[in-house]
One Martini backbone bead per residue (centre of mass of N, CA, C, O) as a GRO file, in nm:
protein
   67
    1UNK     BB    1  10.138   8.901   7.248
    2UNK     BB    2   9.949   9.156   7.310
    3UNK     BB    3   9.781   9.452   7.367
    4UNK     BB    4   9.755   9.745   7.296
    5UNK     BB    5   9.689  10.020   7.557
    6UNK     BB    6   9.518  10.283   7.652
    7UNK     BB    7   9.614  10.458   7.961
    8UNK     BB    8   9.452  10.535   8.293
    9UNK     BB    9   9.635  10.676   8.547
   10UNK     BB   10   9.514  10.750   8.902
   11UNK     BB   11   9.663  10.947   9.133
   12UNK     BB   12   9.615  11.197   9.359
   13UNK     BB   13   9.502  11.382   9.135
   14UNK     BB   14   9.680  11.226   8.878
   15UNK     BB   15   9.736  11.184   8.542
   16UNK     BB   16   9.794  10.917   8.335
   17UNK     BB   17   9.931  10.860   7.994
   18UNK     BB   18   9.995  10.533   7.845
   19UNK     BB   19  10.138  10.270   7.647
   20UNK     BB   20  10.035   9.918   7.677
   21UNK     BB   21  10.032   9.599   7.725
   22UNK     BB   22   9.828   9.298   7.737
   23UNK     BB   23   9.817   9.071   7.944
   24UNK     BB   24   9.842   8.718   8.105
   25UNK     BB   25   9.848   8.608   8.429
   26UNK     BB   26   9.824   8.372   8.693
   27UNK     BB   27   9.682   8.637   8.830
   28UNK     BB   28   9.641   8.816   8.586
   29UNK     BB   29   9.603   9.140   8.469
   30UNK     BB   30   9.857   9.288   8.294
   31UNK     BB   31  10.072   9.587   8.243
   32UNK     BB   32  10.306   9.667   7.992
   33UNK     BB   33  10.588   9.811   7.922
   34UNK     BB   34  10.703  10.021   7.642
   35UNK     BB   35  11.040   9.991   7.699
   36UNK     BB   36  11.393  10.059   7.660
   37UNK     BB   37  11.378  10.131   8.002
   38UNK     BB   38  11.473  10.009   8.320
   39UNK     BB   39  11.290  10.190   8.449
   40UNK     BB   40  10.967  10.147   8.237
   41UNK     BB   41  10.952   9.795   8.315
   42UNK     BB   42  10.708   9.780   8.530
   43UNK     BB   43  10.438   9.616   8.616
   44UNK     BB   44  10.107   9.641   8.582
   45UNK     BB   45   9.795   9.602   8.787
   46UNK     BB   46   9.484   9.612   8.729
   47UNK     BB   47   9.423   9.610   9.033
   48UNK     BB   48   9.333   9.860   9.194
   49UNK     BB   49   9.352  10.054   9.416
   50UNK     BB   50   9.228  10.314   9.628
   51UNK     BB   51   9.445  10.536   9.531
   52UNK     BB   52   9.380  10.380   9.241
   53UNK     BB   53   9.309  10.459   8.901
   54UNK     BB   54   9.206  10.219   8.622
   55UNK     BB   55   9.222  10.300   8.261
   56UNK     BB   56   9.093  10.147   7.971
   57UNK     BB   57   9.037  10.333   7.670
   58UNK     BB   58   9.200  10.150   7.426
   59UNK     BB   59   9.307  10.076   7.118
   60UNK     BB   60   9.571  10.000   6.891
   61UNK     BB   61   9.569  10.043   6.527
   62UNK     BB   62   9.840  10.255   6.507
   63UNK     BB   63  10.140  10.426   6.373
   64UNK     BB   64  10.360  10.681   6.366
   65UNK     BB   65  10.615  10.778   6.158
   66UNK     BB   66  10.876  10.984   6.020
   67UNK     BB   67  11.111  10.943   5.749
   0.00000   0.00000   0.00000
């Protein structure tokens, strides 16, 4: 299991900002959403092309729920 980082994903001038976990894959880094619905479980590979630009912000180091 990697580390969870918020990423900020740029596709035609709209940001996305969602928290990923950081994988090692024989291809490369991916990162991988932490969800358990399975429309948003597809792996997105930190190469981004020129459409598309990926930034990883920060490392997530808690989380809060509330009682």
């Amino acid at each position: 299991m990697g580390s969870l980082v918020h990423v900020i994903r740029e596709v035609d001038g709209e940001m996305e900002h969602t928290i990923k976990e950081i994988r090692l894959s024989p291809t490369g880094l991916i990162l991988m959403p932490v969800s358990t619905d399975p429309a948003f479980q597809e792996p997105l590979a930190v190469d981004a092309s020129e459409y598309e630009r990926i930034t990883i912000r920060g490392i997530v180091i808690g989380s809060y729920q509330p009682f």
